[in-house]
VEXZADO-521581 format. One record per atom (N, C-alpha, C): x, y, z; residue in one letter. Coordinates in steps of 0.05 Angstrom, whole numbers, plus 5000, padded with zeros to 4 digits. Atoms other than C-alpha are relative to their C-alpha. Layout:
N
XYZa
...
REM end
This chain:
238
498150185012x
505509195135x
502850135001x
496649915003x
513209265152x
500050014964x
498350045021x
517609395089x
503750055002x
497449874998x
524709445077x
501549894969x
498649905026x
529609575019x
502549725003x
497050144996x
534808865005x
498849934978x
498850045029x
538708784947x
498250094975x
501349745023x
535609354904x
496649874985x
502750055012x
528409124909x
498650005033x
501150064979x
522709204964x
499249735010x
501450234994x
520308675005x
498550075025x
502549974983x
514208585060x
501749775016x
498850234985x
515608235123x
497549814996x
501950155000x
508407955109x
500049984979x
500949965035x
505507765044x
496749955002x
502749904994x
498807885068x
499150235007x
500749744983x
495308495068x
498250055015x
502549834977x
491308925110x
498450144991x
501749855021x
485809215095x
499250205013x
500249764987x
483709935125x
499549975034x
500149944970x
481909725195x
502349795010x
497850214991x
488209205198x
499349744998x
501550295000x
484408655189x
500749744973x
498650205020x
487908055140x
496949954980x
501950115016x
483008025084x
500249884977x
499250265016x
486207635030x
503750014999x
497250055010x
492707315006x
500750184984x
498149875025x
496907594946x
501549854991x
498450255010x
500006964938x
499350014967x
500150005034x
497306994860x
500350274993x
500149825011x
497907674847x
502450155003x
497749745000x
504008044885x
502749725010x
497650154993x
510607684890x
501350085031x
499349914974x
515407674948x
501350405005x
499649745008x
518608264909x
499550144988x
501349915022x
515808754869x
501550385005x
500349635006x
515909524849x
498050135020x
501349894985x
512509984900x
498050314984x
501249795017x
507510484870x
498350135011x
502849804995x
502811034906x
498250154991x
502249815023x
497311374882x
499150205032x
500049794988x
497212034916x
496950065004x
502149935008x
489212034926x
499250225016x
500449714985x
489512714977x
500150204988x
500049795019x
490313084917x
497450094994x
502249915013x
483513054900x
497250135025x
501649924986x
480713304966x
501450304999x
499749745005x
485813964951x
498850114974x
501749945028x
482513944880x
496850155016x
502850014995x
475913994913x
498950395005x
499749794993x
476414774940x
500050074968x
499549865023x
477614944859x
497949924986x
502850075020x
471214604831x
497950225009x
502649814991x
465014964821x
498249855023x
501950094977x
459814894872x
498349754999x
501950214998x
456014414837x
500449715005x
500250304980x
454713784872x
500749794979x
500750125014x
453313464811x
503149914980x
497949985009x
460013594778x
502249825013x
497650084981x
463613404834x
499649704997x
500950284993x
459912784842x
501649804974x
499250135026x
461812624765x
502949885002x
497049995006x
469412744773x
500549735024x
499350174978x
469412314839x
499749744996x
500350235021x
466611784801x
501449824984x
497450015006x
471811884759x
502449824998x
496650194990x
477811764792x
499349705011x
500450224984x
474611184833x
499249774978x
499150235030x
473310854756x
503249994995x
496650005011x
480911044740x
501749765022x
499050184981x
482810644807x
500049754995x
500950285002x
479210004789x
501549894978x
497250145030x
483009964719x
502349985006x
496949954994x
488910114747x
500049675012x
499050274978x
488509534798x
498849794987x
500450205014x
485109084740x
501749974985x
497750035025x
491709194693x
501449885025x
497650124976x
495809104759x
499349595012x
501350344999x
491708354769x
501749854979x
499250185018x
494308224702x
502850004992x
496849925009x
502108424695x
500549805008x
497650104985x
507507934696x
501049995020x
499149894979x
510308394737x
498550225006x
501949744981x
505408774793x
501750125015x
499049904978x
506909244829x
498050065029x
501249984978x
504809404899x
500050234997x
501649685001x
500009944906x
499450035034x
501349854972x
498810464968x
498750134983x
501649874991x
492710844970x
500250245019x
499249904982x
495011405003x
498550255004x
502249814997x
491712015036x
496949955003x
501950045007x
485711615034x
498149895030x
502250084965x
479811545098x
497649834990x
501150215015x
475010985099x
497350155009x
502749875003x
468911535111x
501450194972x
500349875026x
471411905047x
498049984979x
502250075021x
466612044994x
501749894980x
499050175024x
472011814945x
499849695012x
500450344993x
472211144987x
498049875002x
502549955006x
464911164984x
499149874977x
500250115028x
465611114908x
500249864991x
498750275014x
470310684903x
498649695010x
502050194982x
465810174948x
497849984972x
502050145034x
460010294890x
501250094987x
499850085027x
463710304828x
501449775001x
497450215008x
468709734838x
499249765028x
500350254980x
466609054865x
502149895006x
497950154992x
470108764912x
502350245009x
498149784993x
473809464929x
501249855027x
499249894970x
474209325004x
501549705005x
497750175001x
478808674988x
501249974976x
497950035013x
483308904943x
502549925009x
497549984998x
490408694949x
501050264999x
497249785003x
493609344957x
498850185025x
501049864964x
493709875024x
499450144992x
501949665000x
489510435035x
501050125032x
499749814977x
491910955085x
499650305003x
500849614995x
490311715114x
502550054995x
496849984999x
498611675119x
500750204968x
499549905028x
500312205060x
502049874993x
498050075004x
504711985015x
502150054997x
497249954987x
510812285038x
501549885031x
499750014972x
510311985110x
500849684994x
499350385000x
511511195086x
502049944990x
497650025008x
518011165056x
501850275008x
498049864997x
524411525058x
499650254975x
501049855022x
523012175015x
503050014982x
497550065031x
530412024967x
499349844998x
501350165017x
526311454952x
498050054975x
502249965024x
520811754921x
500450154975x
499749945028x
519911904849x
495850125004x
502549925010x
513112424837x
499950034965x
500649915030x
510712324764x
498450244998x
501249685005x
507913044737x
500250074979x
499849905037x
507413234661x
501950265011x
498749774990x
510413854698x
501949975002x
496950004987x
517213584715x
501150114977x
498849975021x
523313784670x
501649764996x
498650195003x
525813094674x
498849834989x
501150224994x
524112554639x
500549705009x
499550244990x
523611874664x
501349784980x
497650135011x
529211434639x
499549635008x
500650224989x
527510844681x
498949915020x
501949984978x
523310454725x
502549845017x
497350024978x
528210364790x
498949855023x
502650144973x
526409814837x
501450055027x
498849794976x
530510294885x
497850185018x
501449745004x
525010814875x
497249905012x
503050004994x
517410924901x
498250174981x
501449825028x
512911174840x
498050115016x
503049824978x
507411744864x
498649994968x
501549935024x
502011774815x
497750215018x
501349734998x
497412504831x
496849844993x
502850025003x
489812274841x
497750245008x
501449795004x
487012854815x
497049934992x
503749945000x
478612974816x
500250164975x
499549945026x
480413414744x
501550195007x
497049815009x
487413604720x
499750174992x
500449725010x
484814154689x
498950305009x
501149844991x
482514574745x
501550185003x
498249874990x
488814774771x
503049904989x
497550065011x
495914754741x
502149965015x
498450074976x
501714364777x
500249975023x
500950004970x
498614204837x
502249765005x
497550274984x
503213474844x
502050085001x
497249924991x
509113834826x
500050125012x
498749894979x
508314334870x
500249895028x
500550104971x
506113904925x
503749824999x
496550134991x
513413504908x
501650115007x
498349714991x
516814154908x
500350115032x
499749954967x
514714284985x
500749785007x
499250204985x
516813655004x
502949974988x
496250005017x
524113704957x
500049694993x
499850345030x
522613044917x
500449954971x
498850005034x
524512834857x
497249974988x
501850075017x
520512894801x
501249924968x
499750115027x
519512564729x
497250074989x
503550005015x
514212594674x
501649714986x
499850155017x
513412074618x
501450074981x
498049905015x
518612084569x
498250014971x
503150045018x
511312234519x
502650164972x
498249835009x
517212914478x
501549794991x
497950235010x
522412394472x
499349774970x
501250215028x
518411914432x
498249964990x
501549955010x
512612184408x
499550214974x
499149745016x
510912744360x
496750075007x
502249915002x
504613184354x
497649914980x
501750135027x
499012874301x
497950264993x
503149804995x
494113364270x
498149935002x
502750065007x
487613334283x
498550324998x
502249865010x
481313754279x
499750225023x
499749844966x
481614054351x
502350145001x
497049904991x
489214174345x
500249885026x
500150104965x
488413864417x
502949895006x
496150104997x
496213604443x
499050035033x
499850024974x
495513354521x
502449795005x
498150184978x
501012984566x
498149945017x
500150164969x
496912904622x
497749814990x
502050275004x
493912234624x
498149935027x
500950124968x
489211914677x
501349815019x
497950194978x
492411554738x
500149594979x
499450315005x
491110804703x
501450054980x
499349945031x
493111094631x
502849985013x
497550075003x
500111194664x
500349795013x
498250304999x
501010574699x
499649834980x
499550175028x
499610184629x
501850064986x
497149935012x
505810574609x
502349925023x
498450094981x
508910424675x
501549774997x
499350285003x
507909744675x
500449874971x
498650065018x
508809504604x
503050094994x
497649964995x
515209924611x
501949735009x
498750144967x
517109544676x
500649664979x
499950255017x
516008814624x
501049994978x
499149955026x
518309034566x
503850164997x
498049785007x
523809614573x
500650154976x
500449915024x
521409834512x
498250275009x
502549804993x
518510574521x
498750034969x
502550015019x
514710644446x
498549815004x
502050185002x
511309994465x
498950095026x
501549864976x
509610244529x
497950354999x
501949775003x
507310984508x
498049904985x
502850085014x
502810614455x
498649945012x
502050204995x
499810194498x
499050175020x
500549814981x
498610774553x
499050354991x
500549755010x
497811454512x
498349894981x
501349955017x
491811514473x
499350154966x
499549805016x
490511684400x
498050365008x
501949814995x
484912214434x
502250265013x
498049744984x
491712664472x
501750084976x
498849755030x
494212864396x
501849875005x
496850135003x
500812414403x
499849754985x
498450285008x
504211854361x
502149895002x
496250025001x
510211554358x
502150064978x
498949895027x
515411834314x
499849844987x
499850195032x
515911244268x
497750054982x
502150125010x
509611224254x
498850264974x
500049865023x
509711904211x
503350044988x
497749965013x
516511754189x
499749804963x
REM end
């Protein structure tokens, strides 16, 4: 699918997508407008994850699982927004065992509205377009820019290895952002002491996109940050 950038918003020369072997498999006429927000999900991250897991099969299998559940919510909140955005699939092969997954856990995977490509996602836009989200950045995100191309990091588990998206934005000299979570959150105690930023790939686009409808970020971190990552919003112990 062509794209190109007029009057500070993407547009498709088609409004039909393609589906991994090129092949027109449904409309988008109900779901994606002529114009929308552009949003990737970096899923090559989780085949450099893969080298840092333990050996076991079994593990792996879980996490792969995983992400290929985190995909299907994502693209079931994106069904339901006002305003969708258009999703790439990027880094992604249609013998992958994550595409594998995503085939059995999510009916109807292999006509979703949104592209799946091997194309990393630095090779499909202009890289001063892109914006990589990363709890890692020192920026936070101010606004959603229908200038901009959102990367979301489809990590197999964030916790193996530290700053893998940012560094991967860093070799490519892209901008990065996190969630503005510091800004308008606070710490809550609990029993664990536990305090995380990083969320799973759908968790931030329900901050994304309620953002993107709203322009309200506390109604967006609520509705996207969990009480289980130790955060609230300041009011709420004020």
């Amino acid at each position: 699918m062509d794209w190109k950038l007029e009057e500070g918003t993407w547009k498709t020369e088609s409004r039909v997508p393609l589906g991994p072997e090129g092949i027109l498999e449904a409309t988008c006429e109900d779901i994606i407008s002529e114009s929308f927000q552009l949003l990737q999900i970096d899923v090559e991250c989780e085949s450099r994850e893969r080298g840092t897991l333990a050996t076991d099969g079994a593990s792996w299998c879980s996490e792969l699982s995983r992400l290929a559940g985190q995909i299907g919510r994502l693209y079931g909140s994106n069904k339901k927004a006002d305003k969708p955005f258009w999703i790439y699939l990027t880094g992604l092969t249609t013998d992958s065992p994550l595409y594998e997954e995503c085939l059995r856990k999510n009916d109807g995977f292999s006509s979703y509205a949104l592209e799946i490509t091997e194309e990393d996602c630095f090779s499909l836009f202009p890289l001063a377009t892109l914006v990589y989200l990363t709890p890692d950045s020192e920026h936070a995100l101010e606004d959603v820019d229908l200038n901009k191309v959102y990367i979301l990091g489809g990590l197999v588990d964030e916790s193996i290895q530290k700053k893998v998206t940012f560094q991967k934005a860093q070799e490519h000299s892209v901008q990065t952002a996190r969630l503005p979570i510091q800004e308008y959150m606070v710490r809550s105690p609990n029993g664990k002491n536990y305090h995380s930023e990083i969320l799973a790939i759908n968790q931030v686009f329900e901050v994304l996109s309620t953002y993107f409808e709203t322009r309200n970020w506390p109604e967006a971190l609520k509705k996207g940050v969990s009480s289980g990552k130790g955060y609230v919003l300041q009011n709420s112990v004020e």
